[in-house]
C-alpha positions in Angstrom: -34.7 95.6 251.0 -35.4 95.6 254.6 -36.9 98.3 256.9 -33.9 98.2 259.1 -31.4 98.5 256.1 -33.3 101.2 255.1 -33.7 103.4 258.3 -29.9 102.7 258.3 -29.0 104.2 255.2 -31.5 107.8 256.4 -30.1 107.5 259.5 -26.2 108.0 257.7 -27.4 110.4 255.0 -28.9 112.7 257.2 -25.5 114.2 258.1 -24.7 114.5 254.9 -27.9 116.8 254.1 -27.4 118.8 257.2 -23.6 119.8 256.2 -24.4 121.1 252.4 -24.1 124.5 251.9 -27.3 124.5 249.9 -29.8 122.4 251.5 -31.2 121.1 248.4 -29.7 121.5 244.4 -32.3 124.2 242.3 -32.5 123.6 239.0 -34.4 125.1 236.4 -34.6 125.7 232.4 -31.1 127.1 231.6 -32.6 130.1 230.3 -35.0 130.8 233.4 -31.3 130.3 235.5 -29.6 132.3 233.0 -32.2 135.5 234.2 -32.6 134.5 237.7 -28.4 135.1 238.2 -28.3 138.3 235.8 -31.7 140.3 237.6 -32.5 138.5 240.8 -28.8 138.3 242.0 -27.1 141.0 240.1 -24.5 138.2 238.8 -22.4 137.8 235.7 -20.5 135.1 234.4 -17.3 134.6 234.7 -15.8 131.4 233.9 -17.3 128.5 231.7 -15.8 125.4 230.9 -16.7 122.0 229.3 -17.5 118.6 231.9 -18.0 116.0 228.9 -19.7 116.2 226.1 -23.1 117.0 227.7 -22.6 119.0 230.7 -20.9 123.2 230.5 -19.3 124.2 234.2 -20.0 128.0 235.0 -18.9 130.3 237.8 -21.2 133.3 238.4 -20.3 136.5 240.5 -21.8 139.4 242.1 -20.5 142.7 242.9 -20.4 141.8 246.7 -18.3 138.7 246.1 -20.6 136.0 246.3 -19.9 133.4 244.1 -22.1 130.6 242.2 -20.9 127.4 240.4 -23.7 126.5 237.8 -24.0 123.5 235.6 -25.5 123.6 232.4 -26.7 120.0 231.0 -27.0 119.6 227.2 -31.1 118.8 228.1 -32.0 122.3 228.5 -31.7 122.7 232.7 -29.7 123.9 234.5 -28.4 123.5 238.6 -26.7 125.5 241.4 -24.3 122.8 242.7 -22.2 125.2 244.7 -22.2 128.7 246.6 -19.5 130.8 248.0 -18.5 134.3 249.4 -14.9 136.0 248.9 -14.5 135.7 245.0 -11.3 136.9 244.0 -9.6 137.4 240.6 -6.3 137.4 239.7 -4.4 138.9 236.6 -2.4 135.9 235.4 0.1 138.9 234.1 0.5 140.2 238.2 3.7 138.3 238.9 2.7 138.7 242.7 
């Protein structure tokens, strides 16, 4: 590849890095995660759901609202992909 072409391509990703709400994506041993949300954060979790046959989707909450979407990979680690603020639950029996 060229120089240029690859100055380009920093040049456009840099953006990119700069708007994430987590500058980078921490990942570590599922159970290491699994502690880290539970005593370091004060989180639960509150949803889980399958992504294929090698990946488990959960959402994490704290008292304060903060939200965090974990992914669970089948090799033992695990990633914060996503963070948030404002979690809110809904009964699906509240009509409202």
């Amino acid at each position: 590849m060229s120089r240029r072409f690859l100055i380009a391509c920093a040049c456009l990703a840099s953006p990119a890095w700069a708007a994430s709400p987590i500058g980078e994506v921490v990942c570590s041993p599922s159970a290491d995660m699994q502690t880290r949300m539970e005593r370091q954060y004060g989180s639960e979790m509150q949803a889980s759901g399958l992504r294929g046959r090698e990946q488990v989707m959960e959402v994490w909450t704290d008292p304060q609202g903060d939200w965090t979407m974990v992914v669970r990979y089948a090799s033992g680690t695990s990633c914060i992909v996503a963070m948030g603020e404002h979690w809110t639950e809904f009964d699906p029996d509240d009509p409202a």
